[in-house]
C-alpha positions as CSV (number, residue, x, y, z in Angstrom):
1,X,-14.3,-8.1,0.9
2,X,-11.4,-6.2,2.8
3,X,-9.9,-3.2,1.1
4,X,-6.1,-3.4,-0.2
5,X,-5.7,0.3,0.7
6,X,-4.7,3.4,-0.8
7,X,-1.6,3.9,-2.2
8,X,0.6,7.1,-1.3
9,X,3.3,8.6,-2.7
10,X,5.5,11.4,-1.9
11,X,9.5,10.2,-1.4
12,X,11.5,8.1,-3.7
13,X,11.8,5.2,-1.4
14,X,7.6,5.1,-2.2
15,X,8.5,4.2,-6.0
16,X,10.1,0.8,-4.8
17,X,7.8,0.4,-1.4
18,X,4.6,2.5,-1.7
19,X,3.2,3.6,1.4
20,X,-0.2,1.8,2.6
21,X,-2.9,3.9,4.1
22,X,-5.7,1.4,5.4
23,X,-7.5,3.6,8.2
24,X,-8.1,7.3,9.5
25,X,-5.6,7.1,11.3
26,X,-2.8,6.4,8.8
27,X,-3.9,9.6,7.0
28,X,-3.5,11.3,10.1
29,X,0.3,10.2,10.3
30,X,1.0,10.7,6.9
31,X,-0.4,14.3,7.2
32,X,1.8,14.5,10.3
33,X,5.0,13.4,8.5
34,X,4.1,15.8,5.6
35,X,4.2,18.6,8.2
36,X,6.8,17.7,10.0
37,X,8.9,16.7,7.3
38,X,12.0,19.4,5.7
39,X,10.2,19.7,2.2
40,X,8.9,23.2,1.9
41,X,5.4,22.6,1.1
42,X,5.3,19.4,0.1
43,X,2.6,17.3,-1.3
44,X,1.8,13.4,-1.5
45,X,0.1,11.5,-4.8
46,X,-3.0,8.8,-3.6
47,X,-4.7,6.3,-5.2
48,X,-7.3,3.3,-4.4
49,X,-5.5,0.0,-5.0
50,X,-9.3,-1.6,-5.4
51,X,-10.7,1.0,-8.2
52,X,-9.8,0.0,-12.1
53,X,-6.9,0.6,-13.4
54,X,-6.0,1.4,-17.7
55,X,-5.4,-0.9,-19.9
56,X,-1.9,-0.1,-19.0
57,X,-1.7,-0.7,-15.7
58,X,-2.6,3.2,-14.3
59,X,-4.8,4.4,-12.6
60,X,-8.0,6.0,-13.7
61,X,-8.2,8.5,-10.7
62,X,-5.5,10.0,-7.9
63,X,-6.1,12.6,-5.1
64,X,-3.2,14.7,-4.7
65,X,-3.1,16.3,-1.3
66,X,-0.4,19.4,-0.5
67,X,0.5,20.9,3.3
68,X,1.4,23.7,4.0
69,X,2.9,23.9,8.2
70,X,3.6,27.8,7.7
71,X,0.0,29.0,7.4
72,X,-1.4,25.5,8.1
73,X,-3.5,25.2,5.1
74,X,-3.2,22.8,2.3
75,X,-4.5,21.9,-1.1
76,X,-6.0,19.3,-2.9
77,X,-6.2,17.9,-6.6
78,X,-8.7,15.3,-8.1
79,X,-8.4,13.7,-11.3
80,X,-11.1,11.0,-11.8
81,X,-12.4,9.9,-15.1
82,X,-15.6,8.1,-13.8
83,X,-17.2,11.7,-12.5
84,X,-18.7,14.5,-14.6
85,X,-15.7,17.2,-14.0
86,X,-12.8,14.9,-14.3
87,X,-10.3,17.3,-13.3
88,X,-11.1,19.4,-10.1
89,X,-9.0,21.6,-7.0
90,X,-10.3,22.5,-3.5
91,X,-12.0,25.5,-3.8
92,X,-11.1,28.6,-0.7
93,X,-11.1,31.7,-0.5
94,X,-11.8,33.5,-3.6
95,X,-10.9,36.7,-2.6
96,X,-7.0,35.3,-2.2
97,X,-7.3,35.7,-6.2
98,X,-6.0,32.9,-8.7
99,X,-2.1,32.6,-7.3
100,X,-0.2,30.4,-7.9
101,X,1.1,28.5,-4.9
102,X,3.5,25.8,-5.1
103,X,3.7,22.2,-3.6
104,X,6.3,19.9,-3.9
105,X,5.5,16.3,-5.4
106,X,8.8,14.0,-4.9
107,X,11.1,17.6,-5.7
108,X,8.6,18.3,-9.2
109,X,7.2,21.9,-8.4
110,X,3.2,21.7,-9.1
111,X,1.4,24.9,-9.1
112,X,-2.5,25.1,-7.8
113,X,-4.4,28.4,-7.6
114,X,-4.1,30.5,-4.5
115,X,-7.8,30.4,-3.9
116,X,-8.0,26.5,-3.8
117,X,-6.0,26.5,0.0
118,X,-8.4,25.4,2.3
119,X,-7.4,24.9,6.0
120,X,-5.4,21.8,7.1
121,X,-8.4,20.7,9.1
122,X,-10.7,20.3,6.1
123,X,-7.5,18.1,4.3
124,X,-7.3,16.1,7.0
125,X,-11.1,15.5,6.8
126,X,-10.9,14.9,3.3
127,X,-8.2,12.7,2.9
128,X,-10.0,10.3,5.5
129,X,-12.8,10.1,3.4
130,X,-10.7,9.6,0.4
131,X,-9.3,6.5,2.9
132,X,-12.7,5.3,3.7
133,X,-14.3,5.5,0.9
134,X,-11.9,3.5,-1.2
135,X,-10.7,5.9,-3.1
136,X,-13.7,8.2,-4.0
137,X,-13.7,11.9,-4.8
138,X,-14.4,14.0,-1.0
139,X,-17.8,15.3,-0.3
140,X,-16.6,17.3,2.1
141,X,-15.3,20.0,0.4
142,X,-16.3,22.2,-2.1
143,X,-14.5,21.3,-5.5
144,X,-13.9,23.7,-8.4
145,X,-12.5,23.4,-12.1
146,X,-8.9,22.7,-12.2
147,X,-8.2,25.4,-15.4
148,X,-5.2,27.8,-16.1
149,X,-4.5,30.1,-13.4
């Protein structure tokens, strides 16, 4: 059975046309643009198009991935309600303290904890695997709770 992708979001003309990413390599670009791109910060929303959905059509898991070209580092968030800690952030340098540090999600501000920036290589690894695995949480990385910072 072929995969149907993952789904990513993170412009307005993605709410109409979502952006496909089917390989390594399409993470890659999509990092690229990110980086490249004239949002400060900015930060795409991902999804597997082959994991369940809700009831009501949503899904029931999304990686959100955040760049920053500045200090090359980035951030991630997953939400998955099929693993023990539902609701987790990449986990960096402790000793950076809680933050927070903003990412921009299609203009919406979304704070993360300054400690969860990791460096942009270990995003890029981990959105791959969140490609090639269909949609599952990263191993790659270390993962802490997502809480109040």
């Amino acid at each position: 059975m072929s995969s149907r992708g993952i789904t990513a979001f993170y412009c307005d003309e993605h709410i109409r046309s979502p952006l496909i990413l089917f390989s390594p390599a399409d993470a890659d670009a999509m990092l690229d643009t990110l980086l490249e791109g004239d949002v400060c910060q900015p930060a795409a929303q991902l999804h597997s198009l082959d994991r369940p959905t809700t009831s009501a059509g949503f899904p029931t898991h999304l990686l959100i991935v955040g760049v920053r070209r500045d200090r090359q580092v980035g951030v991630l968030s997953s939400m998955d309600g099929n693993c023990r800690e539902s609701n987790v952030v990449s986990v960096g340098n402790l000793e950076l303290g809680q933050g927070p540090v903003y990412y921009s999600l299609n203009g919406e501000g979304n704070d993360f904890p300054l400690s969860s920036e990791i460096p942009i290589g270990k995003v890029r690894e981990a959105v791959k695997e969140f490609v090639a695995s269909g949609g599952m949480r990263p191993t790659c990385i270390e993962w802490g709770e997502a809480g109040t910072w």
